[in-house]
N, C-alpha and C positions, 0 to 999 in steps of 0.2 A: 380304304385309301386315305391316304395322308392329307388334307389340303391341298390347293393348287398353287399355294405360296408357297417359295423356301427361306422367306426372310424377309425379302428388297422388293423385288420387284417379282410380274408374273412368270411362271416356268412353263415353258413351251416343249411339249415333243416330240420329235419329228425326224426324218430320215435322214440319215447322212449325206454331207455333200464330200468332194473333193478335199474343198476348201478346211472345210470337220478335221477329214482323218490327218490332213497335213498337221492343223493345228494340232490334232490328239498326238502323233506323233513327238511334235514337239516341247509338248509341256508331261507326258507323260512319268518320265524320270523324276522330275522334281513333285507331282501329284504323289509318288508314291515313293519319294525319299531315295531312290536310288534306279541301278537300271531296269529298265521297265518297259520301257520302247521296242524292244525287239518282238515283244509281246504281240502287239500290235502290227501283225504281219499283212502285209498288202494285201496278200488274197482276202484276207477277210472286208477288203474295200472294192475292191474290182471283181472278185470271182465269188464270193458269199454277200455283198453289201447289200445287198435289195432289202433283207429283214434291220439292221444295224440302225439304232436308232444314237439321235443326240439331247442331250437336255442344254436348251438356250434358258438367260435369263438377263432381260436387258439388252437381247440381241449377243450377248455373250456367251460360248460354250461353258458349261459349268458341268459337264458329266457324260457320259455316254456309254452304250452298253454294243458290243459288237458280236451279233448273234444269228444263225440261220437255222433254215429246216432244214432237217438231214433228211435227204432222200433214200430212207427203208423200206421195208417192208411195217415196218413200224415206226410211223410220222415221230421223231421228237423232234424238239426246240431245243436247241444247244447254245447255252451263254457261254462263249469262250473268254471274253474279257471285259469288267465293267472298271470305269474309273470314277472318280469327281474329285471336283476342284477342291482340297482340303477348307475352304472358306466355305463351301458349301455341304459339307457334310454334315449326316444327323439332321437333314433337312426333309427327307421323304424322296431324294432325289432318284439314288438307287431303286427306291419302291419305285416311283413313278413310270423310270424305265422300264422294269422288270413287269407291271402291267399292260405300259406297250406295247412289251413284246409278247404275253401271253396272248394279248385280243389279238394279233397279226398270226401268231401260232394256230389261235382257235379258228381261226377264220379258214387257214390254210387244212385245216382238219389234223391236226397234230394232237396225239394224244398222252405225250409225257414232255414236262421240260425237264432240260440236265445241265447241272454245270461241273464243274472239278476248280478244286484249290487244293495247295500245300499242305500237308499233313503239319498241325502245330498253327494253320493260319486261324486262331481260335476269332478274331472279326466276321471272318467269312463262315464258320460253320452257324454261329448268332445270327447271323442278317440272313443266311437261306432257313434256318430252324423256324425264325418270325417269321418267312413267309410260306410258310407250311411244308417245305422243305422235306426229306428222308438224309441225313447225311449217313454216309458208311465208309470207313477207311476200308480200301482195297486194293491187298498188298500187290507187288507186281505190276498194277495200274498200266505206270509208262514205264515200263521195261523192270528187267532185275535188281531188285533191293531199292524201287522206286515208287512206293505208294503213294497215293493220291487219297484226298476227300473226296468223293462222288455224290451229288447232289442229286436228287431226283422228286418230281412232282407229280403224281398222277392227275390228268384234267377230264378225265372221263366221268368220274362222279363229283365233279364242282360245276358250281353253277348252272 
């Protein structure tokens, strides 16, 4: 794990409020240079929110990762959307979250995390590869002639 510093001041992490995803909402577009927002669908605050964590720093949102257990027959942790604040990036921020949310997965008896990105989003397959990560493009994914990265971690032989 990275320090518990990203720069300035301490980084806190911690659940989502209301107040969070409003803000994530609305800075999200400009975090990520264009639209982006839509991304960030309400169920994931009201109907999936209880795992969703935020990274505060200074009392300031600076990152946050929007993620639940999927109820299967096989527990995974599914990260559907992570952001930060571009002033805060390359800081451990992402990391910080994404252990969050393994210890709340582990806890919940989850035995794989997963996420998905763009095929070509070469940022995103780097930052799940460091964190021990499987990526695999897999064609068809979300629909016909629509592949996706698929990201996956096994947690059953860590730690």
């Amino acid at each position: 794990m990275l320090g518990a510093m990203s720069g300035e001041g301490e980084l806190r992490i911690r659940g989502i409020t209301k107040e969070d995803y409003d803000y994530v909402v609305s800075v999200l577009d400009r975090w990520w240079g264009g639209p982006a927002g839509q991304r960030a669908h309400p169920m994931f605050f009201y109907e999936l929110g209880t795992d969703a964590l935020v990274a505060e720093e200074d009392g300031k949102v600076v990152g946050f990762l929007l993620g639940f257990v999927a109820s299967q027959a096989e527990a995974i942790g599914y990260v559907h959307l992570v952001g930060i604040d571009p002033h805060h990036r390359r800081r451990g921020v992402g990391q910080r979250l994404y252990e969050r949310f393994e210890a709340r997965c582990r806890k919940a008896g989850v035995r794989r995390l997963k996420a998905i990105a763009a095929v070509g989003n070469d940022g995103s397959v780097a930052f799940h590869e460091a964190l021990g990560f499987l990526a695999e493009e897999v064609s068809d994914y979300a629909g016909p002639g629509r592949s996706r990265m698929v990201f996956t971690r096994d947690l059953t032989g860590t730690h």
